[in-house]
N, C-alpha and C positions, 0 to 999 in steps of 0.2 A: 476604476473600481469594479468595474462590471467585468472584465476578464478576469480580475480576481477571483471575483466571486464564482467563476464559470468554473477557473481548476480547481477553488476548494472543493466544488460540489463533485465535480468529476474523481478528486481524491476520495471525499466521503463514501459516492457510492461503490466507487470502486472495492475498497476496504469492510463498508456494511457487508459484502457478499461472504465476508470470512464469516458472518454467523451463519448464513443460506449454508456453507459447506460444512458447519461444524455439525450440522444437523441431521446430514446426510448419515444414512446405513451405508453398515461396511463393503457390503458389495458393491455399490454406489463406488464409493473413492476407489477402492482397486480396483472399479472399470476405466475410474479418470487416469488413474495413473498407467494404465495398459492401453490405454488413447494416447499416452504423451510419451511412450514408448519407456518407460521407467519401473524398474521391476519393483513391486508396491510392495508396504512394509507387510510383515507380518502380525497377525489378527490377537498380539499378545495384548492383556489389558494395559501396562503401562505404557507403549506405544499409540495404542488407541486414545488414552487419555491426553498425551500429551501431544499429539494432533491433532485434536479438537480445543484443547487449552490455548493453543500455537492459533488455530482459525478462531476462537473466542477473541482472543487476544487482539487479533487484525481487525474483527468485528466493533471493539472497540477504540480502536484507535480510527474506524470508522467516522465514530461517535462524536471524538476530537474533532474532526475533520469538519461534520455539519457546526458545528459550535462555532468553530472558524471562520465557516462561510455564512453564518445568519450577518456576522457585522464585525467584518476581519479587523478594522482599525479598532476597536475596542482591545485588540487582542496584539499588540503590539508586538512586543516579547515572545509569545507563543507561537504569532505567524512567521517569525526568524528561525525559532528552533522549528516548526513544522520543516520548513523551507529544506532546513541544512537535516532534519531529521529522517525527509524524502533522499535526499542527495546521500548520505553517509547509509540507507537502506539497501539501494541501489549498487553501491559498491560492495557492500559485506552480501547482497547476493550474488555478485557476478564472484567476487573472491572464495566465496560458500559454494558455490554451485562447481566453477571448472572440477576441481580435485577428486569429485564423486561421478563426473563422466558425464553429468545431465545433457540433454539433446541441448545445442545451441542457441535453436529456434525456442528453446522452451524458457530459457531465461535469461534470453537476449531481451524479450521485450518487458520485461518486468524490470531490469538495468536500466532502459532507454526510457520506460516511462515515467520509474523513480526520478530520476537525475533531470531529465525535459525540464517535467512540472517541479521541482523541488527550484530549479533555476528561475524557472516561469514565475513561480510565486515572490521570488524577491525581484524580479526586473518588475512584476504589476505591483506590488507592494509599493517601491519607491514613486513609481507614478502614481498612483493612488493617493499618498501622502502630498506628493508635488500638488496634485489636483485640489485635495484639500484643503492646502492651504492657500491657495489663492482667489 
């Protein structure tokens, strides 16, 4: 139960930081993304909106995440689709990302640590359960 509880929390905070970024000014993110070597969008309002909508959005699923990790078996159903939720993320990044050119290194590890933890949570899930009931 206590590894469990370790990636939920690790998923949570990870994901809370989408509000940190949504917050941020614009010069702010086109300096992140000219650090990650990627030519940043352009400063039109519906882009701007829907890049911050996009980081709200992970800010909340954030939010999932601690809800998860206060008392994962409460949440039985939810900690499976989180699980396969992280896992199928993971893949629709690395399939979203090659085609636009993105640095390797930049969402190579966003792949590896969807799919880790999304796996991680159903191998400690089942122990957990196991543990439980006996």
């Amino acid at each position: 139960m206590k590894g469990l509880k370790i990636i939920l929390w690790i998923c949570a905070i990870s994901f809370l930081l989408g509000f940190i970024y949504a917050a941020l000014p614009w010069p702010v993110i086109t300096k992140i993304y000219h650090w990650a070597g990627i030519q940043p969008p352009t400063a039109e309002p519906t882009t701007v909106f829907i890049l911050r909508l996009f980081l709200a959005t992970v800010g909340m699923m954030g939010l999932f995440f601690v809800i998860l990790a206060r008392n994962p078996l409460n949440y039985g159903a939810m900690l499976i689709f989180a699980a396969y939720w992280l896992i199928a993320f993971g893949i629709f990044y690395l399939v979203g990302s090659i085609p636009y050119g993105l640095p390797v290194w930049y969402y190579s590890q966003k792949v590896i640590f969807s799919v880790v933890l999304g796996v991680l949570i159903l191998i400690f899930r089942k122990k957990a359960i196991r543990a439980s009931t006996t």
